[in-house]
C-alpha distance (Angstrom), angle and dihedral (degrees) to the residues before:
residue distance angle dihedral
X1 . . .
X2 3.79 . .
X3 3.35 124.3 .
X4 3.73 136.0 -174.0
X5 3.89 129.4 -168.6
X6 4.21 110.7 -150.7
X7 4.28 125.7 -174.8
X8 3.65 142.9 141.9
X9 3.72 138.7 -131.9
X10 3.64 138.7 175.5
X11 3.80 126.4 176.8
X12 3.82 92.4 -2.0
X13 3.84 96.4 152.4
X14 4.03 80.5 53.1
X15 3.58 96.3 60.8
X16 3.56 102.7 22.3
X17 3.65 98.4 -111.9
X18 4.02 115.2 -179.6
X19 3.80 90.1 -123.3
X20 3.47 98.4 134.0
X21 3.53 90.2 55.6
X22 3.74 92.3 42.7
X23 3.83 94.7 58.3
X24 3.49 91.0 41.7
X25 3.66 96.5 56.7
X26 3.72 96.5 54.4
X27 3.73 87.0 46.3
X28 3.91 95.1 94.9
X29 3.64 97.2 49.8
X30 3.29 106.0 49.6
X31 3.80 144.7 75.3
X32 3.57 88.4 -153.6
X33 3.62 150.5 10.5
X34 3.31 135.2 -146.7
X35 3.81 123.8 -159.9
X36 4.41 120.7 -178.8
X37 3.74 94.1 -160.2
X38 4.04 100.8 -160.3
X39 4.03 118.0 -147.0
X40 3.93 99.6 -77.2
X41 3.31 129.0 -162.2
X42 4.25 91.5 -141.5
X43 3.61 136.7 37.5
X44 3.79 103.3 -66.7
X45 3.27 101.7 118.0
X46 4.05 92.4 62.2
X47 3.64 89.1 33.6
X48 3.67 79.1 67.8
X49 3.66 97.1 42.6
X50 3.64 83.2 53.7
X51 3.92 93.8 72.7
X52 3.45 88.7 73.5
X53 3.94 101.2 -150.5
X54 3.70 125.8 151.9
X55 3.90 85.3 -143.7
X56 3.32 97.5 65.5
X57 4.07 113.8 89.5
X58 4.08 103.4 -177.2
X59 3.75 115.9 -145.9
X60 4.00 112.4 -162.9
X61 3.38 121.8 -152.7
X62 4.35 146.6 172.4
X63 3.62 101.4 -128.3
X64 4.29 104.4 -130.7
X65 4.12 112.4 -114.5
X66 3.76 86.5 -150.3
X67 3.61 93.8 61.0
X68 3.89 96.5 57.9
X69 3.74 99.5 90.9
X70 3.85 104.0 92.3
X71 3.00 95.4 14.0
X72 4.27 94.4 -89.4
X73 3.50 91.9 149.7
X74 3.20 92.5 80.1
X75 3.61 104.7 48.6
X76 3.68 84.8 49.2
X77 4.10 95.4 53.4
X78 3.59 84.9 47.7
X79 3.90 88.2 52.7
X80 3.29 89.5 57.2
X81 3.36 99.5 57.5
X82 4.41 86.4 47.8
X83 3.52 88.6 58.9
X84 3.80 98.7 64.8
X85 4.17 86.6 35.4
X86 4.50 95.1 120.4
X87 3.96 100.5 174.1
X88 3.38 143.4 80.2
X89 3.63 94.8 -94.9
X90 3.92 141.7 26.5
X91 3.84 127.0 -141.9
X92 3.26 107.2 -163.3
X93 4.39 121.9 -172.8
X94 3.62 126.2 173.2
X95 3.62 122.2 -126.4
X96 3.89 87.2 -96.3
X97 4.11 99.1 41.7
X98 3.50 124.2 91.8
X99 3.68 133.4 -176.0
X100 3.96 123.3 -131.9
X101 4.00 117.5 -122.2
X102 3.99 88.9 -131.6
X103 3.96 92.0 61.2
X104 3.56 91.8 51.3
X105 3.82 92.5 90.2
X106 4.14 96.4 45.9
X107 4.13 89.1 44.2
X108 4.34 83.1 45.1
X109 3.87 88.4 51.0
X110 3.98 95.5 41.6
X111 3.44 94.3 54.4
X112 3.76 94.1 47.8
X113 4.02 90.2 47.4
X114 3.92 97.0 53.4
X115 4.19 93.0 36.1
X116 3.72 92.2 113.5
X117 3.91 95.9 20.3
X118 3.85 89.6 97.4
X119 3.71 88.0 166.4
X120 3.79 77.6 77.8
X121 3.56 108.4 69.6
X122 3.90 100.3 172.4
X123 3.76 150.0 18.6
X124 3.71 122.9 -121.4
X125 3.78 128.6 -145.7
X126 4.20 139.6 -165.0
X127 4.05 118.4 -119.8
X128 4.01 126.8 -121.5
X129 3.77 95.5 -172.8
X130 4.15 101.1 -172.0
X131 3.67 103.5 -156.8
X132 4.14 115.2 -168.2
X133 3.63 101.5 -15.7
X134 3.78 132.0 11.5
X135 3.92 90.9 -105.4
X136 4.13 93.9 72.0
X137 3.87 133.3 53.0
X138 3.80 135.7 -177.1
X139 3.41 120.3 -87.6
X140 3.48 113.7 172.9
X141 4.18 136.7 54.3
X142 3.15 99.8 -62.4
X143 3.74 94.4 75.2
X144 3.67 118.2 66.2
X145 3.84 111.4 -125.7
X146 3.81 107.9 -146.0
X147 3.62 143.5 0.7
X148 3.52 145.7 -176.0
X149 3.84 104.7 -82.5
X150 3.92 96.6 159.5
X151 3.87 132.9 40.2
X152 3.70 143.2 172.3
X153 3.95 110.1 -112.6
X154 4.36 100.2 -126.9
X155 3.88 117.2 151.0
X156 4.14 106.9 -79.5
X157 3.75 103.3 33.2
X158 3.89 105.3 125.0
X159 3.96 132.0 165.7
X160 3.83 105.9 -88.5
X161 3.91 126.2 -126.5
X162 4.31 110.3 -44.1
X163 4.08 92.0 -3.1
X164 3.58 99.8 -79.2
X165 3.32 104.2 123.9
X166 4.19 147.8 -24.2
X167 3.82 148.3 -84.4
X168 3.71 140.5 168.5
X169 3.72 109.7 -122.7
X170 3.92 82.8 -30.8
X171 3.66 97.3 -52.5
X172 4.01 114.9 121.8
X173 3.31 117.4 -101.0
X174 4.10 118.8 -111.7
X175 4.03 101.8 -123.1
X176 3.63 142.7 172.1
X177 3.78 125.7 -144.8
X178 3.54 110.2 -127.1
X179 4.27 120.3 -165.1
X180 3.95 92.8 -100.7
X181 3.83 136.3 106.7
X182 3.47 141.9 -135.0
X183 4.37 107.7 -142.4
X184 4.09 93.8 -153.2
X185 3.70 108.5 -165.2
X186 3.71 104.2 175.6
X187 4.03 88.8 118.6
X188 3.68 100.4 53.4
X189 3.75 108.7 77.0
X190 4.03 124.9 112.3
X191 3.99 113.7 -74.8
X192 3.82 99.6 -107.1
X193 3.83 89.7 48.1
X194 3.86 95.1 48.8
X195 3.70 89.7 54.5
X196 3.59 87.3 49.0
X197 4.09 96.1 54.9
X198 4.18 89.6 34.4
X199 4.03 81.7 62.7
X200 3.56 102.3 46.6
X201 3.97 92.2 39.8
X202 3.91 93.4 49.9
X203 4.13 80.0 59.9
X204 3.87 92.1 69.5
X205 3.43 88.7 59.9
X206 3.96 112.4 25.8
X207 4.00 133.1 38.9
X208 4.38 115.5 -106.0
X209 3.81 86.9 -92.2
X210 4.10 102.1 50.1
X211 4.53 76.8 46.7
X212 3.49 92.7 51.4
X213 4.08 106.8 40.1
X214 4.25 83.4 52.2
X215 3.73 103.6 44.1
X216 3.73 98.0 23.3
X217 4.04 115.9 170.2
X218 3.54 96.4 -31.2
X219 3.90 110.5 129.8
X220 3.56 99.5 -175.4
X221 4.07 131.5 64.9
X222 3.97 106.5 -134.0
X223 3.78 100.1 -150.5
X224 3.91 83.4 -174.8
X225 4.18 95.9 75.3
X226 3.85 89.8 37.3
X227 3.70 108.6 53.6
X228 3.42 113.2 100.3
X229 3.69 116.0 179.1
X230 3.54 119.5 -10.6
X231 3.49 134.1 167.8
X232 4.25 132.4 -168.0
X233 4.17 113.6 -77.3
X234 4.04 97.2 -130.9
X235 4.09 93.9 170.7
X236 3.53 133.3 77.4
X237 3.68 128.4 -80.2
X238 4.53 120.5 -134.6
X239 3.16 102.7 -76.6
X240 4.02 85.8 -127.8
X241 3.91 88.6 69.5
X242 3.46 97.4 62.1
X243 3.32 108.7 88.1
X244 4.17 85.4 53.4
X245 4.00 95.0 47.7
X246 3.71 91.5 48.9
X247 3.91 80.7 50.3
X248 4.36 96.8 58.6
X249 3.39 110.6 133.6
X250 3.71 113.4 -169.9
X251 3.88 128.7 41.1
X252 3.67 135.2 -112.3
X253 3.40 128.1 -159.1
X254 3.74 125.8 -160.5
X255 4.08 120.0 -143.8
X256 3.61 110.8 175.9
X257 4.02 89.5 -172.8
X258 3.76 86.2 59.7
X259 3.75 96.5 55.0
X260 3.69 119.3 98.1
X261 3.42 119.7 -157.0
X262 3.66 125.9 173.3
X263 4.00 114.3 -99.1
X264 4.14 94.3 -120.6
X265 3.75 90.3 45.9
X266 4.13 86.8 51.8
X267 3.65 91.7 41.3
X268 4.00 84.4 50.3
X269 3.61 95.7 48.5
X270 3.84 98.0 47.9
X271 3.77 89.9 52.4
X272 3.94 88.8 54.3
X273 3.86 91.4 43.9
X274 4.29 81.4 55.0
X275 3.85 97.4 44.8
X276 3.65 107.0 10.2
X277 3.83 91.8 -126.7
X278 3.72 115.0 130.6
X279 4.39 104.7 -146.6
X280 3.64 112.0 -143.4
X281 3.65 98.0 9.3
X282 3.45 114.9 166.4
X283 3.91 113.3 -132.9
X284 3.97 122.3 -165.8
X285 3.66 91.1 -166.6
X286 4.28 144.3 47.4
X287 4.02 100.3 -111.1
X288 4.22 95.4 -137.8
């Protein structure tokens, strides 16, 4: 069994993106890794360099201007890296997702069980979304709860809308969920550097003006206002994000009195907290 690990990244020391982490997590299960390194304005590129695998094949690239609306530029980056994808399945992480060393055996196992199930064209994982800090994750709607994160390479599959997810020539995918999690850590970076990435990812989607009437002057991200629903993290973190957790430098504090969330989206949640059913949730995939 081959398999290959694929992601992009641009300007990840910029917005203190886990990608470090990220590669390094898909390091032990894979043959190969394949990393689109976009035209950064820092040193990630060499930072990647600097992990010093033989896995890791590096794919540079000039992200296209013309692609930003939508955010297509990211499906097509993470095209890139499917293209070069020669196994019989695909890992694929975003710069902000890391794996967890204990799932490595049940994702190992999964893969092996559904190699020549090819009525099962993908592999389903659960969400930590760490919001502010890595002590608190989302727990209500406004966080998706699972996502393709691995897929068999056949002839059609492409990355779907802004890169979350697949289809093969626009079908859904047939997955299974497998007992494993994805630790996203795109919301836990300092303030000032949160507002910094919020800016330049509201550009993939909406012209200077729309970025500028939203965000205005405001430097810093205030976590407080845009919590939502969070609850304690009482698990374990990779053990490859260690070093950068013990490394936080501001504080967050959580007030569930001072979050407001919208009465239907409360009603919402408490009837999934009662049933565990999610109403209206949108689904990329065919659950198998």
């Amino acid at each position: 069994m081959r398999v290959v690990g694929f992601t992009f990244v641009k300007n990840g020391i910029k917005y203190d993106y886990p990608f470090r982490e990220s590669i390094r997590s898909l390091l032990p299960l894979c043959d190969e890794v394949i990393v689109v390194a976009g035209d950064s304005d820092d040193a990630t590129t060499e930072e990647i360099r600097l992990i010093q695998s033989p896995k890791i094949k590096i794919i540079e690239t000039i992200w296209d201007p013309t692609l930003r609306d939508g955010g297509r530029v990211l499906a097509q980056q993470t095209n890139i890296a499917l293209s070069y994808v020669r196994g019989d399945w695909g890992i694929y992480l975003q710069a902000d997702e890391v794996l967890h060393q204990d799932d490595y055996a049940t994702i190992q196992n999964a893969m092996e069980l559904y190699l020549h199930k090819h009525e099962v064209e993908g592999l389903l994982f659960s969400y930590y979304h760490f919001f502010g800090s890595y002590q608190y994750i989302g727990n209500s709607r406004r966080w998706y709860r699972r996502e393709i994160r691995i897929v068999r390479p056949v002839p059609g599959l492409t990355s779907w809308g802004d890169a979350q997810g697949f289809r093969i020539n626009t079908r859904k995918l047939y997955v299974k969920l497998i007992d494993a999690r994805i630790y996203h850590y795109g919301w836990v970076k300092p303030p000032r550097v949160q507002m910094e990435k919020q800016r330049s990812f509201h550009s993939l989607w909406h012209p200077v003006r729309w970025v500028e009437q939203h965000l205005g002057s405001q430097q810093e991200f205030d976590y407080t206002i845009n919590a939502g629903k969070l609850i304690p993290f009482t698990g374990t973190h990779p053990s490859v994000m260690l070093e950068r957790i013990n490394s936080q430098s501001w504080k967050f504090e959580y007030d569930e009195s001072k979050t407001k969330i919208p009465l239907k989206d409360a009603i919402l949640d408490w009837i999934e907290s009662l049933t565990g059913y999610r109403i209206g949730e949108y689904k990329n995939y065919t659950l198998i």
